[in-house]
N, C-alpha and C positions, 0 to 999 in steps of 0.2 A: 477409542474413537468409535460412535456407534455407528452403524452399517449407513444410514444417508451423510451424516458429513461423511465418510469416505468417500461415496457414492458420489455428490457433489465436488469433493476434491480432488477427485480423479480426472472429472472431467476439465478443471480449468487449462483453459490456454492462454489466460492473458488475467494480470493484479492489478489491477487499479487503486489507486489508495487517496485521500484528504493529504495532507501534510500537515497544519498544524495538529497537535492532539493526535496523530499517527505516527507521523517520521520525526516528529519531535516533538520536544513534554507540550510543544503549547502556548511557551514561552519566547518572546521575538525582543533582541535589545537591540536598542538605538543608540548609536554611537556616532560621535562628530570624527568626519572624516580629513585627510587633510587640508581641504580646500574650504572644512567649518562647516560644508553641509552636514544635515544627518545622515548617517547609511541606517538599515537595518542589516542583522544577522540571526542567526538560529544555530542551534545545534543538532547535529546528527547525531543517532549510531550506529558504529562500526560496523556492529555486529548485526544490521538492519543491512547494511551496505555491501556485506559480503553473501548474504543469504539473498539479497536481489540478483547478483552475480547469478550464484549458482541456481536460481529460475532460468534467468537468460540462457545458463550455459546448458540445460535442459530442452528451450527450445520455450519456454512461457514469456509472454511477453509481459513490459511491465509500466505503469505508467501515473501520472497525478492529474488530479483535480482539484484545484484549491481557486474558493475567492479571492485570495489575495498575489497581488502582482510582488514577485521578489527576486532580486538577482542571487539570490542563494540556494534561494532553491532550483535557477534555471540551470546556477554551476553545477548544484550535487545532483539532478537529473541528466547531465551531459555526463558526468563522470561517471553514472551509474549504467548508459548508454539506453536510457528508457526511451521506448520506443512513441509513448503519451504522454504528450505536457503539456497541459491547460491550466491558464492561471490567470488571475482578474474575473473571473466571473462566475457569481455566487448561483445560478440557473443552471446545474448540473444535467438536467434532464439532452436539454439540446447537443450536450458535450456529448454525454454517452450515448444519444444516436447517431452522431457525427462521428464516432467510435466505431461504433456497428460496420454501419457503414464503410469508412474506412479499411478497417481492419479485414474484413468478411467474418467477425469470429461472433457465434452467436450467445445470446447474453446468457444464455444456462451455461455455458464455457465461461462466464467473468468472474473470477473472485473481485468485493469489491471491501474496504475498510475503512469505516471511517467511525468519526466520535463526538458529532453532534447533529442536531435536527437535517440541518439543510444535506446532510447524508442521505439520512432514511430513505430518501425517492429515488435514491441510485441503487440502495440496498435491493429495496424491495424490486427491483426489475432485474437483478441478475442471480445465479447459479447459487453464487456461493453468498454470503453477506458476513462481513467478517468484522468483532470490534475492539479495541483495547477494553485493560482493564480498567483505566481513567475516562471510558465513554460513559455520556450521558446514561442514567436509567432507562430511558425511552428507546435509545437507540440500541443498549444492549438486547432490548425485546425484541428487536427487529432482525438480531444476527443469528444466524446459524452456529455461529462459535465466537466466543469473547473467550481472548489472551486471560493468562494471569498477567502476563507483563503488562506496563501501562506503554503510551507511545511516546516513542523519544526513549524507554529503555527494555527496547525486543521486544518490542510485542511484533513488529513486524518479522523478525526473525521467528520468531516462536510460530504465526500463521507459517510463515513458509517454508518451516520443516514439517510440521503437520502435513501441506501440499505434497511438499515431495516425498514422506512419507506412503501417502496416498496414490502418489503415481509411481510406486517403486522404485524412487530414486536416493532415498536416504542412505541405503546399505553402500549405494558407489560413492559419495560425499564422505562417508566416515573412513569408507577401503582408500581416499586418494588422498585423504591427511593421516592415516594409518591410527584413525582413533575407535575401530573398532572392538 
């Protein structure tokens, strides 16, 4: 890692992420549910899910932004205990000063990841700007760091050991599952 992204990932206190094409491949199926309406679903991973844990349990907050309104992702944001969820509106700008704001945490403290255009102008306003390896070419010019994973399989895991990495927290995560 060279000296600014560490430099940068030290400082965050708070992950913002996109959800489709981040926390999951991208991919949304519609399914008739028992009543014959459609539902939507998505997929997580696991391994995206434990690695937001162990942010929280560090003390970094974590949170989404997504155009799209979804009952699956408000369940796997409640399960994951994120502290930011924003959903239905594709004008990310006003979210993440409503963020600001809120939070008190200043934007060179934001990791943020995402993998398409309407990212970019979250990117470029915060600290850290983070992207899968399935993001747009455009957008990966705008990151500070793109995954080899794609999103939906660790890529968000993969940003947030590099983080904790950077804020000296990796060596306690490997000592408390005894995988060092």
């Amino acid at each position: 890692m060279s000296p600014e992204l560490e430099e940068r990932a030290a400082r965050v206190r708070l992950l913002l992420m996109d959800v489709d094409g981040v926390l999951t491949d991208g991919r949304f199926f519609v399914v008739p549910g028992p009543d014959g309406k459609m539902l939507e679903t998505k997929a997580f991973d696991s391994q995206d899910g434990i690695a937001l844990r162990w942010l929280i349990m560090h003390g970094v907050q974590t949170g989404v932004i997504s155009g799209r309104l979804s009952p699956a992702v408000e369940e796997r944001a409640r399960q994951l205990d994120m502290t930011h969820v924003y959903l239905g509106d594709h004008e990310k700008i006003p979210i993440l000063e409503q963020i600001l704001v809120k939070s008190g945490i200043a934007a060179e403290e934001i990791a943020y990841m995402g993998d398409d255009f309407t990212d970019v102008v979250v990117m470029r306003r915060v600290g850290l700007a983070l992207a899968p390896a399935n993001a747009r070419p455009e957008v990966k010019l705008a990151a500070h760091y793109v995954t080899t994973a794609a999103g939906g399989a660790g890529a968000v895991r993969e940003a947030i050991e590099m983080l904790l990495q950077a804020q000296g927290h990796w060596v306690d995560i490997l000592r408390k599952y005894e995988a060092e």
